[in-house]
C-alpha positions as CSV (number, residue, x, y, z in Angstrom):
1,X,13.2,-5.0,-12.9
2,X,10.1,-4.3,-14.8
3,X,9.9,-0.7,-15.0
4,X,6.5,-0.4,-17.2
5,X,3.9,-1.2,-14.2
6,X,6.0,1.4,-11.5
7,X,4.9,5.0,-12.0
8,X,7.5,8.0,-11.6
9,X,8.4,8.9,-8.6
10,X,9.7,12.8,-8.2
11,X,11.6,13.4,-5.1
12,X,13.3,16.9,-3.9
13,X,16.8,16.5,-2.1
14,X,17.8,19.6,0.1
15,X,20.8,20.1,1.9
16,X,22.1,23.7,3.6
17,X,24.8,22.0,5.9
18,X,28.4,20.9,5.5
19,X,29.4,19.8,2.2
20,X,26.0,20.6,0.3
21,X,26.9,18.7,-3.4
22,X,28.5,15.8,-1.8
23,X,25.5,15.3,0.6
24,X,23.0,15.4,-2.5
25,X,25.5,13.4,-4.4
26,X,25.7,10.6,-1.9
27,X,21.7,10.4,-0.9
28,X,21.2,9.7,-4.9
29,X,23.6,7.0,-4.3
30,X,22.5,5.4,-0.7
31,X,18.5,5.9,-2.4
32,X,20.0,3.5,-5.4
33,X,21.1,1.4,-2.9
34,X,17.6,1.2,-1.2
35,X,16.1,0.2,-4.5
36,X,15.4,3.9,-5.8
37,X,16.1,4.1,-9.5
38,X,17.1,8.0,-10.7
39,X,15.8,8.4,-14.4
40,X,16.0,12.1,-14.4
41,X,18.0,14.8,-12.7
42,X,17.3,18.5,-12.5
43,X,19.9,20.7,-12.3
44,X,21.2,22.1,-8.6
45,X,19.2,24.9,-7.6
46,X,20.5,27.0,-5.0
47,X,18.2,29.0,-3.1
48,X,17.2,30.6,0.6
49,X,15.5,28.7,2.8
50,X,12.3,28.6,3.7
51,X,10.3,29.4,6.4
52,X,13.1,30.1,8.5
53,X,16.2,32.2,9.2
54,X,20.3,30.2,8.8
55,X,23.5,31.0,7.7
56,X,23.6,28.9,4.5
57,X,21.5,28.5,1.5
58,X,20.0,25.1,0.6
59,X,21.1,23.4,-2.6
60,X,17.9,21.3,-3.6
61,X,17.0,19.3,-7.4
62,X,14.2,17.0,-8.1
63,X,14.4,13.4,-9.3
64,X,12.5,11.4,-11.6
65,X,12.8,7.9,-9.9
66,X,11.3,4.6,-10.6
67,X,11.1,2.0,-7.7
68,X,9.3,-0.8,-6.6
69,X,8.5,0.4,-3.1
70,X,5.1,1.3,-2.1
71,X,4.7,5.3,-0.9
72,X,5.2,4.2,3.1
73,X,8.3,2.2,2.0
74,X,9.5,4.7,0.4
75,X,9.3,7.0,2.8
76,X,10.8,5.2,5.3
77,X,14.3,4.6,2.8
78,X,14.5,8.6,2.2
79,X,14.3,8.6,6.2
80,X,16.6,6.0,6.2
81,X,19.4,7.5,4.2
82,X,18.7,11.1,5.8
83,X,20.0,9.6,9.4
84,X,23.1,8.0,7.5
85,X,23.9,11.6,6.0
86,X,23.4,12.9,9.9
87,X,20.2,14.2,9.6
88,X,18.4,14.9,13.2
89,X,14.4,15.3,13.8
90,X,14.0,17.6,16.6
91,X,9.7,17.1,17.7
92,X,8.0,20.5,17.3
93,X,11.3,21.9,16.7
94,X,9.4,23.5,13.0
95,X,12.0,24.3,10.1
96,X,16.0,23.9,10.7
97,X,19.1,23.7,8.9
98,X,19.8,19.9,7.9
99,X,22.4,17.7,6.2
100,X,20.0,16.2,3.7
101,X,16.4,16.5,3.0
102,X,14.4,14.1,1.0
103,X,10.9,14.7,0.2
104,X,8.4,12.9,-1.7
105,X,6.3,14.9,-4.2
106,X,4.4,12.9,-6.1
107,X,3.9,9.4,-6.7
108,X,2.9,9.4,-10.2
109,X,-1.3,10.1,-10.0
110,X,-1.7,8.8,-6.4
111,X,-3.5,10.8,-3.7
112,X,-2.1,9.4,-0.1
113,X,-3.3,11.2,3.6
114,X,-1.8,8.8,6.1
115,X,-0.7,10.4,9.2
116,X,2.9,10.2,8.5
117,X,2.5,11.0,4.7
118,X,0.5,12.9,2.5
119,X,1.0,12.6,-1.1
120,X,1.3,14.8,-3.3
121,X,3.3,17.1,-0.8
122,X,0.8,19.5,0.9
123,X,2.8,22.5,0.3
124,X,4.2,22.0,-3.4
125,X,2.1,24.3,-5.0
126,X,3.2,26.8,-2.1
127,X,6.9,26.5,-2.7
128,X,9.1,28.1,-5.7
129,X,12.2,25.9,-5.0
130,X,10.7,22.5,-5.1
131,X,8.4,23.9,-8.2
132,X,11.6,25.3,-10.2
133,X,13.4,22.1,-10.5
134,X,10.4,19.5,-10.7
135,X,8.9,21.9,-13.9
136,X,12.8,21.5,-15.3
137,X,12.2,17.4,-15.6
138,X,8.5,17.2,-15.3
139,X,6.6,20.2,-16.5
140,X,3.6,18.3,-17.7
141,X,3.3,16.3,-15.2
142,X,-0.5,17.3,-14.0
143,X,-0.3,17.9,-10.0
144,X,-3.4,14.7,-9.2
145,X,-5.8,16.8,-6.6
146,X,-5.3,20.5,-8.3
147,X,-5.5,19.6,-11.9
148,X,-2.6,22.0,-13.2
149,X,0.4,21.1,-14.7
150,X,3.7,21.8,-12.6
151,X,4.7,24.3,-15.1
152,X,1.5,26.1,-14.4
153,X,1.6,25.6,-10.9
154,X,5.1,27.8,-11.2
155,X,4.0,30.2,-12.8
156,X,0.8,30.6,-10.4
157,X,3.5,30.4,-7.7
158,X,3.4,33.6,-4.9
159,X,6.4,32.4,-3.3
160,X,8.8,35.2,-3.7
161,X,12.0,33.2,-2.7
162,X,14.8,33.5,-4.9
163,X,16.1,30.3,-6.4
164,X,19.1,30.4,-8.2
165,X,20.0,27.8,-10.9
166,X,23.0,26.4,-12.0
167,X,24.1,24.5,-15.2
168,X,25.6,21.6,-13.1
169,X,24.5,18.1,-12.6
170,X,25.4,15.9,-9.2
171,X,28.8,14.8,-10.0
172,X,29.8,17.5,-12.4
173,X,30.8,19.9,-9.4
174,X,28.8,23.2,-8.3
175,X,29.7,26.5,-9.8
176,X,28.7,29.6,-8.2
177,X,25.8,31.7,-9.2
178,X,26.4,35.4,-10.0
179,X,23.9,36.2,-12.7
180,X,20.9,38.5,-11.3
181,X,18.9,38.1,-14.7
182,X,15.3,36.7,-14.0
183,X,13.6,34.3,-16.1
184,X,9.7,34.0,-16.8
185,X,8.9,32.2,-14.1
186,X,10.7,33.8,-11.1
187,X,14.6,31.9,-11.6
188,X,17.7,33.2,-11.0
189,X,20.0,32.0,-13.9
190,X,23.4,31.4,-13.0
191,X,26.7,30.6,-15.1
């Protein structure tokens, strides 16, 4: 595969239903499978969801990913592996709990406003979960329509969500977070 002519890719997974890790664990695995290469991993973030009341928080973390699949295509595998991890679209339902959640954030520079995608996400300068772990792998990565780094972009952030961060990768377990200690830019350190 010849990396060099692919730009990066950085995805957010989400999950705030049944066995949170495990789901984020195996939609890094079925997105390999679909031809989805993971260069970088952030840590798990845990955090309360968005725009919406449930029961559980959402774990989310960002991935660096290389793949040959044009933004369409690849938006139609992260759909592809959210139905095998049970994930149901309810039309007009708005926010809801899910199994798995994968979003497309950027695709290296490109700007893309189709009606079933816009690229980079509309509402990543808006959100402090999906900022918190794409500044952790890619915090000079310069959003392509606002002109600001992502670690400025967090920083700028008015989301007052807390997002809690653990040390631990996919496949290394989850540990709980506990610590209440805030970081520059809004994080909840835990372990």
């Amino acid at each position: 595969m010849n990396t060099a002519a692919q730009p990066s890719v950085f995805l957010l997974l989400g999950s705030n239903m049944g066995n949170r890790m495990q789901l984020l664990e195996r939609a890094c695995s079925l997105l390999q499978q679909a031809g989805v290469w993971v260069e970088r991993q952030s840590s798990v973030y845990e955090t309360a969801p968005w725009g919406f009341e449930a029961e559980q928080n959402f774990l989310n973390m960002a991935l660096q990913v290389r793949t040959p699949l044009a933004p369409l295509r690849l938006l139609q595998a992260a759909q592809q592996v959210e139905r095998q991890l049970g994930r149901t679209r309810a039309l007009g339902a708005g926010y809801a709990s899910r199994t798995i959640d994968v979003d497309i954030l950027l695709y290296g520079g490109e700007v893309v406003a189709e009606p079933l995608l816009a690229i980079p996400h509309p509402r990543l300068h808006e959100r402090r979960f999906a900022l918190a772990p794409l500044a952790e792998i890619a915090p000079e990565f310069v959003h392509p329509t606002l002109q600001k780094t992502v670690a400025q972009l967090l920083r700028e952030c008015s989301d007052a969500g807390s997002v809690w961060v653990s040390d631990c990768r996919v496949g290394a377990g989850l540990k709980p977070a506990h610590n209440d200690d805030k970081n520059p830019n809004g994080v909840l350190r835990a372990c």
